[in-house]
TORGUDREN-400529 format. One line per field, with one value per residue: residue number from 1; residue in three letters; y negated, z, x negated of N, C-alpha, C in turn. Coordinates in Angstrom, 1 decimal, decimal comma. Layout:
BEGIN
num <- [NUM;...]
residu <- [ala;...]
n_north <- [Y;...]
n_up <- [Z;...]
n_east <- [X;...]
ca_north <- [Y;...]
ca_up <- [Z;...]
ca_east <- [X;...]
c_north <- [Y;...]
c_up <- [Z;...]
c_east <- [X;...]
END
This chain:
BEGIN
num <- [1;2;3;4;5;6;7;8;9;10;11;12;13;14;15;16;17;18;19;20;21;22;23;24;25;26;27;28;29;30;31;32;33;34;35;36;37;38;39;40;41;42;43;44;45;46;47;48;49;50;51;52;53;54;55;56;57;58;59;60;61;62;63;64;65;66;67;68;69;70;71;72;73;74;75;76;77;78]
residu <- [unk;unk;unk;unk;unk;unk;unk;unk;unk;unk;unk;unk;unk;unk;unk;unk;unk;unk;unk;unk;unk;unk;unk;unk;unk;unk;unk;unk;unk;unk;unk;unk;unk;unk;unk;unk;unk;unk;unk;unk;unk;unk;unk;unk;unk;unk;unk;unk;unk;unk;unk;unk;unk;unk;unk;unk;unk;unk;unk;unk;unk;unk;unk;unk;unk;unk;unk;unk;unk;unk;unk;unk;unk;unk;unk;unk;unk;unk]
n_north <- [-5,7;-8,0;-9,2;-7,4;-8,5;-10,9;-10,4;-9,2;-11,3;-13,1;-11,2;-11,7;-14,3;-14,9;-13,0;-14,6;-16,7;-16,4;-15,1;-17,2;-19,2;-17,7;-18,3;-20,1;-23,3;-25,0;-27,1;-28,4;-30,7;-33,8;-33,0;-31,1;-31,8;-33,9;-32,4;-31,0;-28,2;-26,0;-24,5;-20,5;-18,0;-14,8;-14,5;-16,3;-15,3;-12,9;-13,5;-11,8;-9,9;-10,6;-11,6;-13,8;-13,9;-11,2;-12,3;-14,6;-13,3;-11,5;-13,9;-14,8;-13,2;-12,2;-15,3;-15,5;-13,7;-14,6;-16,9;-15,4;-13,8;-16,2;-17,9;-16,0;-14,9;-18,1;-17,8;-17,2;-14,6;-13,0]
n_up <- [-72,7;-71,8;-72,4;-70,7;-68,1;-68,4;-68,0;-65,3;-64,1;-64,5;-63,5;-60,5;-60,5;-60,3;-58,4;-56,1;-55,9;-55,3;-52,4;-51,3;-51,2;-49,8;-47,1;-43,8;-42,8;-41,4;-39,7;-37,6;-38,3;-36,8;-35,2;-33,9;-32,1;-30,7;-28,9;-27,4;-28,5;-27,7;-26,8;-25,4;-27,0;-28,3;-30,7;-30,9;-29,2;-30,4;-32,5;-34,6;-35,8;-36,6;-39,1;-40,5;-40,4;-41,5;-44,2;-44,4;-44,6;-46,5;-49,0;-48,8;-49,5;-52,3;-53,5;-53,7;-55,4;-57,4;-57,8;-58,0;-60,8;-62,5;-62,5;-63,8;-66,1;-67,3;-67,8;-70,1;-70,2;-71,1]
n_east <- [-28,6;-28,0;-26,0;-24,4;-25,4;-24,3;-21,4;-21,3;-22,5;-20,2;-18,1;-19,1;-18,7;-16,0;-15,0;-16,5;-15,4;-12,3;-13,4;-14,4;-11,8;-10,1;-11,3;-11,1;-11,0;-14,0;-13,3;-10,5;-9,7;-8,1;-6,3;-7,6;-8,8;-8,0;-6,3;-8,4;-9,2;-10,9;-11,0;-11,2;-10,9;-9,8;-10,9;-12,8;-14,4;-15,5;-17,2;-18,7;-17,3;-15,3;-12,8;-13,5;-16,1;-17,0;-15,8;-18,1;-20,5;-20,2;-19,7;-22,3;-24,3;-23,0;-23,1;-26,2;-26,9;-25,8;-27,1;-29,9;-29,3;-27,8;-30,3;-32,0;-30,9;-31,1;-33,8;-36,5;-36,9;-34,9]
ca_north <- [-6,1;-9,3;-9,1;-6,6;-9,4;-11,8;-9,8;-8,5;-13,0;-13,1;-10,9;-12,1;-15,6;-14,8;-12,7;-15,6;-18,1;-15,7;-14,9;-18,6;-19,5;-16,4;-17,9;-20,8;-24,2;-25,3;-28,0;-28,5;-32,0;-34,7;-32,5;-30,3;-33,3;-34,0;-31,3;-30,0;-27,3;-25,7;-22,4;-19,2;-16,8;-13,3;-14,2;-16,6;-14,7;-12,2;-14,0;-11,1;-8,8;-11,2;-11,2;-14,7;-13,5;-10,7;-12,7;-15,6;-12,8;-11,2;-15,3;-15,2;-12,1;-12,6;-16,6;-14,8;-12,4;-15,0;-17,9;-14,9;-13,9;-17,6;-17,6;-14,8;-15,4;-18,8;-17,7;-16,7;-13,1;-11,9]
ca_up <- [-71,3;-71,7;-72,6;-69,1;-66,6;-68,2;-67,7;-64,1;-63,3;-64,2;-62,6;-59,2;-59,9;-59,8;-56,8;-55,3;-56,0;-54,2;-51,3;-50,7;-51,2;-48,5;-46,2;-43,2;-43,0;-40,3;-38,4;-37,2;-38,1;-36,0;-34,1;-32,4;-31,9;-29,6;-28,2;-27,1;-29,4;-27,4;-26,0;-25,6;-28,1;-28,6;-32,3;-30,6;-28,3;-30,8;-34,2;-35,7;-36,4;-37,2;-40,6;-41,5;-40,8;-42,7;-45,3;-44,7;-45,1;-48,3;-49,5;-48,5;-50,7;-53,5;-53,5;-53,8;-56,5;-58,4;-58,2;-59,1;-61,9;-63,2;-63,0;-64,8;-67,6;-67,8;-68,1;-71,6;-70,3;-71,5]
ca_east <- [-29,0;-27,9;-24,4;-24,2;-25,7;-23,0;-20,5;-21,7;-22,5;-18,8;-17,4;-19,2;-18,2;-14,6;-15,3;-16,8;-14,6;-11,5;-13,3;-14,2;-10,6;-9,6;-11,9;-10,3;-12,2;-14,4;-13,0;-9,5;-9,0;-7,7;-5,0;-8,2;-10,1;-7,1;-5,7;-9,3;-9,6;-12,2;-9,9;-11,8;-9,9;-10,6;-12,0;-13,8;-15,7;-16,1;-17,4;-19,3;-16,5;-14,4;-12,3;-14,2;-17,4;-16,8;-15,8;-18,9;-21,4;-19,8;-19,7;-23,6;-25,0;-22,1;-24,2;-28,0;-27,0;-25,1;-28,1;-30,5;-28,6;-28,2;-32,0;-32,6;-30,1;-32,0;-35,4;-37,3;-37,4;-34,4]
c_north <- [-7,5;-9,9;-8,5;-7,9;-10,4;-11,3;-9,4;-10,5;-13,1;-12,8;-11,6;-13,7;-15,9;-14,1;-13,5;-16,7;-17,5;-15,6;-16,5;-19,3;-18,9;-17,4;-19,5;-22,0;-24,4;-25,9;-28,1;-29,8;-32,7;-33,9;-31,6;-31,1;-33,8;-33,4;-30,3;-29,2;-26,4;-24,5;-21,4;-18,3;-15,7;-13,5;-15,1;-16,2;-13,4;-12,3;-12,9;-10,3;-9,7;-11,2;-12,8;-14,7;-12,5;-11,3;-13,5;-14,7;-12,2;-12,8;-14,9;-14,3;-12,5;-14,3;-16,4;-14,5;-13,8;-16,5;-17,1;-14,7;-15,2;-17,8;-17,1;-15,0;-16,9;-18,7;-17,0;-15,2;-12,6;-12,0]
c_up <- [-71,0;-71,5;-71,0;-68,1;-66,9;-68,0;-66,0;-63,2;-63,7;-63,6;-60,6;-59,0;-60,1;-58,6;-55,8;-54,9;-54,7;-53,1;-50,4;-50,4;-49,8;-47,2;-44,9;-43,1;-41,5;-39,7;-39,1;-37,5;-36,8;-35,1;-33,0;-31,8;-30,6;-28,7;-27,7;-27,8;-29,0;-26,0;-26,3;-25,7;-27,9;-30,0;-31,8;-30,0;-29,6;-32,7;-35,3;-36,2;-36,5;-38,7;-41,9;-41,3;-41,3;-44,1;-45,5;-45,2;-46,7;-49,2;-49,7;-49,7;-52,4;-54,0;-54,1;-54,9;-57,8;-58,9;-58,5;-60,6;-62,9;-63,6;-63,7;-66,0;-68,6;-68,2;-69,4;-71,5;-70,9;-73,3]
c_east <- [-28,4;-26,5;-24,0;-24,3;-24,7;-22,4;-20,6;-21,7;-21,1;-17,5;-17,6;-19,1;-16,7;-14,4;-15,6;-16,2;-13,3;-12,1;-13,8;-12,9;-10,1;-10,2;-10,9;-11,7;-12,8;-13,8;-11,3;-8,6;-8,6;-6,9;-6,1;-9,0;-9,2;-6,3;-6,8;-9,6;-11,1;-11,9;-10,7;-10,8;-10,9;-11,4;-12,7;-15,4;-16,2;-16,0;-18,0;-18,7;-15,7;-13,9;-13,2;-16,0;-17,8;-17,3;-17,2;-20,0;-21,6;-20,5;-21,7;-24,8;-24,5;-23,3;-25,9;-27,7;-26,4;-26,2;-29,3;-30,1;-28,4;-29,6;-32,3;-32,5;-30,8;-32,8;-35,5;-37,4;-36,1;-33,9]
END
């Protein structure tokens, strides 16, 4: 049982790590800061099917399962 959940917390923190890499950062830096950066895009208007809200939600479960799992593995129960 034990050996499985490592192997299973392994695999989802190499999953986790790629889809955080995949993902684009929040802010724009100095160039949107200046140039406005505040254009209504089509991924703008439409963030919940977008490919990084996709990906933030994957990030978001992948995160739960991987700080239960840490827990678990810690605790006296197994």
């Amino acid at each position: 049982m034990k050996t499985a959940l490592i192997i299973i917390f392994l695999i989802i923190t190499v999953i986790l790590s790629i889809i955080v890499m995949m993902q684009e950062g929040k802010s724009g830096g100095l160039t949107s800061s200046i140039s406005g950066g505040g254009a209504d895009t089509y991924w703008s208007k439409n963030k919940g099917k977008s490919k990084d809200a996709i990906l933030r939600k994957i990030t978001v479960v992948l995160g739960i399962l991987y700080m239960l799992i840490a827990l678990f593995l810690s605790s006296k129960f197994i």
